[in-house]
Wavefront OBJ file of the C-alpha trace (Angstrom):
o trace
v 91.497 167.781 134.346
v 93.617 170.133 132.242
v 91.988 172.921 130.857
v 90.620 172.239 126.396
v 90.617 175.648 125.780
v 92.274 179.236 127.352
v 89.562 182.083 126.892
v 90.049 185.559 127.394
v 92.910 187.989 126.702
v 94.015 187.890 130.657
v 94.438 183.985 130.916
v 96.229 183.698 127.230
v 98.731 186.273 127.763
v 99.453 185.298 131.146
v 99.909 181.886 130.285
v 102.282 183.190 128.038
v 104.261 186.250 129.604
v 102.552 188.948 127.681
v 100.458 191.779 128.610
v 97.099 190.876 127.605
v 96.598 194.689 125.957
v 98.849 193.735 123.471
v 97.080 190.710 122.491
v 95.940 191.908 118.888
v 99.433 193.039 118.083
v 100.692 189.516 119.561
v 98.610 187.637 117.000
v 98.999 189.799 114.226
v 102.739 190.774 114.369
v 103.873 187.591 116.087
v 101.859 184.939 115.351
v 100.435 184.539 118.938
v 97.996 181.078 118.081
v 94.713 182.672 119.529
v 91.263 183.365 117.956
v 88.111 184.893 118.054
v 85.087 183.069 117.066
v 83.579 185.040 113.679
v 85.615 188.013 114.607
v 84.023 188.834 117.889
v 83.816 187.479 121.644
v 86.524 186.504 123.652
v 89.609 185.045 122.593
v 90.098 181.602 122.927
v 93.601 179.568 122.447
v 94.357 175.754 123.101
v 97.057 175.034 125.658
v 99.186 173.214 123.634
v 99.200 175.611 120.662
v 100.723 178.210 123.285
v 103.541 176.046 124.765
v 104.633 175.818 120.708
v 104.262 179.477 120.477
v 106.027 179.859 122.983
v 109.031 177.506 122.738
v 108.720 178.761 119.370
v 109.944 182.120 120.600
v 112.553 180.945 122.708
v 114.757 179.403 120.345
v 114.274 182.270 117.863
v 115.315 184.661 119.989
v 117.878 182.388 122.769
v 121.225 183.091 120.742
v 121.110 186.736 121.827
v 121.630 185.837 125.657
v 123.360 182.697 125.229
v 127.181 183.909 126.981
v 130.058 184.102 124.418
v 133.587 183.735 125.296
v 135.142 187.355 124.705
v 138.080 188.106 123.392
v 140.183 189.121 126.592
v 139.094 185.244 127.920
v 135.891 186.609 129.732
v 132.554 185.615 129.213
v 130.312 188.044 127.970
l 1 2 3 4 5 6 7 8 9 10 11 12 13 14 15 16 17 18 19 20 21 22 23 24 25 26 27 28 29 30 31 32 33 34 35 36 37 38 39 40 41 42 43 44 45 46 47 48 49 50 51 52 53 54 55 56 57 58 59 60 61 62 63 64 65 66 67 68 69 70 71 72 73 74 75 76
């Protein structure tokens, strides 16, 4: 059975790629979907919310690797 709910910094960052220290900067700054219940306790995300996230944040940021043709015919 797939897991309802993520809890704790360590499993929703890693589930993610992030380092879990930066988890209150991650939902603040960057819209990271997690919570804590009335402010306090553990954080707590749903599996699902985080693949959006996540997906989310690759196609925002994708275009600056994707390789370009330069202009001497190379790809860059």
């Amino acid at each position: 059975m797939s897991e309802i709910c993520l809890k704790g910094a360590k499993d929703i960052c890693e589930a993610v790629g992030e380092n879990p220290r930066n988890i209150t900067e991650l939902v603040r700054d960057k819209g990271l979907p997690a919570w804590k219940r009335d402010d306090k306790g553990s954080w707590r995300a749903l599996p699902e919310d985080l693949q959006r996230w996540i997906r989310e944040q690759r196609d925002r940021h994708i275009s600056n690797y994707v390789f370009r043709e330069r202009p001497d015919g190379g790809l860059g």
